[in-house]
C-alpha positions as CSV (number, residue, x, y, z in Angstrom):
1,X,34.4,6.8,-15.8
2,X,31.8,6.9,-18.2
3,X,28.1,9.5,-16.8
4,X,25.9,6.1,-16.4
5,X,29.1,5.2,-13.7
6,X,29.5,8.7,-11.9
7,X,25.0,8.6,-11.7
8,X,25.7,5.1,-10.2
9,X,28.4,6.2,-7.6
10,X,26.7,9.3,-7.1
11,X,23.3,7.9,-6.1
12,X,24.9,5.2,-4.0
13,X,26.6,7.5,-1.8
14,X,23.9,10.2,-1.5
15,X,21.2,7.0,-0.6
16,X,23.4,5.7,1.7
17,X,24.6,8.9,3.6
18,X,20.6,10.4,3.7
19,X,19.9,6.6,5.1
20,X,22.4,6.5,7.3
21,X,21.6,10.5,8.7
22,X,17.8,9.5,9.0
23,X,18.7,6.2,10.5
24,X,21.2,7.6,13.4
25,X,19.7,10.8,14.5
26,X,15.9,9.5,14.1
27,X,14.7,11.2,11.4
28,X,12.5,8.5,10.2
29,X,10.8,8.6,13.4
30,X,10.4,12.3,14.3
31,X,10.0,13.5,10.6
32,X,6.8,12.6,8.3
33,X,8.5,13.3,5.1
34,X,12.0,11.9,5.4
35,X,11.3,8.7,4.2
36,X,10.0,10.4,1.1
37,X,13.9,11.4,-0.1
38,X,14.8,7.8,0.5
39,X,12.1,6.8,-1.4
40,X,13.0,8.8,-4.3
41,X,17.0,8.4,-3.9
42,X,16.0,4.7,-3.9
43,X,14.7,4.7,-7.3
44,X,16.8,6.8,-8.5
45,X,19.6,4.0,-7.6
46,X,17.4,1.6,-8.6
47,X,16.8,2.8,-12.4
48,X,20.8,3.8,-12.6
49,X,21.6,0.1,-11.3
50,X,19.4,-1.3,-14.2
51,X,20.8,0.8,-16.9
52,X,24.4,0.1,-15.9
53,X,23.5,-4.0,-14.9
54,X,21.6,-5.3,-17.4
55,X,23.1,-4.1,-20.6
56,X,26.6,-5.2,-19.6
57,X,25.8,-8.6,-18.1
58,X,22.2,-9.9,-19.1
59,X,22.0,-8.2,-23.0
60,X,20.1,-10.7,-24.1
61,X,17.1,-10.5,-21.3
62,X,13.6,-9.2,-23.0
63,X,13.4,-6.7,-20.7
64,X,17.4,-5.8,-21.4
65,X,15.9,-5.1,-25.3
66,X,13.3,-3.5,-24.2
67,X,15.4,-0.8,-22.7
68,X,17.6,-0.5,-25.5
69,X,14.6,0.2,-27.3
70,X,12.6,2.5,-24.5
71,X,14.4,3.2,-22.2
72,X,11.1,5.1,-19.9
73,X,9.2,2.0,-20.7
74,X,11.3,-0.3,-20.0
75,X,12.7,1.7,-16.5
76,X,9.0,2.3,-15.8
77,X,8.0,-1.8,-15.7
78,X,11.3,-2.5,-14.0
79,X,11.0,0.1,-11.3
80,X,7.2,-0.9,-11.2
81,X,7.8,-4.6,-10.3
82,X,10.7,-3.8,-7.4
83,X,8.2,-0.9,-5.8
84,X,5.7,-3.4,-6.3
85,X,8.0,-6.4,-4.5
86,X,9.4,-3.6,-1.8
87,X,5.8,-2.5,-0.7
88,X,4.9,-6.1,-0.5
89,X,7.9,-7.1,1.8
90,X,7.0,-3.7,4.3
91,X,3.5,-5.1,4.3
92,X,4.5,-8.8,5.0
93,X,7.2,-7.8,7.5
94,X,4.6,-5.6,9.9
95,X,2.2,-8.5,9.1
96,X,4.6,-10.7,10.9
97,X,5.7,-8.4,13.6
98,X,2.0,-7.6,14.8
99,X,1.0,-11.3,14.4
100,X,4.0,-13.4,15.7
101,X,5.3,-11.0,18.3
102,X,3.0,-8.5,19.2
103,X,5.0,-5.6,18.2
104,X,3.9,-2.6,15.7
105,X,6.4,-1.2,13.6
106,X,5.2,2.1,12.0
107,X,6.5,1.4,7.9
108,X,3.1,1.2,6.7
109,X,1.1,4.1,8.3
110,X,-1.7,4.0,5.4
111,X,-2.3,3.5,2.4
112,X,-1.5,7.4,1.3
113,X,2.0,6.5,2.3
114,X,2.2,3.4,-0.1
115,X,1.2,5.2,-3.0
116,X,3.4,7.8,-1.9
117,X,6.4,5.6,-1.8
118,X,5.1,4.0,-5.1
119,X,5.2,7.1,-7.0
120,X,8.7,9.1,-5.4
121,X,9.8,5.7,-6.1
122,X,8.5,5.7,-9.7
123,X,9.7,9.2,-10.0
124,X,13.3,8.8,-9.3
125,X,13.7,5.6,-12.0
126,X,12.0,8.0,-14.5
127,X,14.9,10.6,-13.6
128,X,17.6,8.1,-13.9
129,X,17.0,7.4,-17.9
130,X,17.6,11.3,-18.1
């Protein structure tokens, strides 16, 4: 198995065990800052799952050159846009829940947390060219 692999299977089963943990026991709920390693584990996978995709099955994508080129920069606008997309979906779905059916789910607390999630998410792409 080649490094970019072992990242990739690493950082799959580390997000999805800390998910899983914070998911079954609560953690989300009765811990401020949990969501913060998900956050950055998410990237993390993220930026790995863009440096193993995209050069083996989309090479000739802009944004695939672009990373063969820089990889930061080109990690940075990826992981930009899905944090971006992500934040937008949280916002949408509590949007819908309050609206349609009366119910407040707690994914958005403020804007402090956004940016928060924006930048551990930003954070762990950035480690994943490393």
């Amino acid at each position: 198995m080649k490094q970019l692999e072992y990242k990739l299977l690493f950082s799959t089963i580390a997000l999805v065990a800390v998910h899983t943990a914070g998911s079954l026991t609560n953690l989300y709920l009765n811990t401020s800052w949990f969501d913060m390693i998900t956050h950055f584990l998410g990237g993390f996978w993220i930026g790995t799952c863009i440096l193993w995709f995209l050069p083996k099955y989309l090479p000739d994508l802009p944004l695939t050159k672009l990373i063969h080129k820089n990889k930061v920069l080109g990690i940075l606008i990826s992981i930009l846009i899905i944090v971006f997309l992500w934040e937008l979906f949280e916002f949408a779905l509590v949007t819908i829940a309050k609206v349609n059916y009366g119910v407040r789910l707690d994914l958005q607390p403020g804007i402090l947390d956004t940016l928060t999630d924006i930048v551990l998410g930003v954070l762990g792409a950035l480690l994943s060219t490393k």
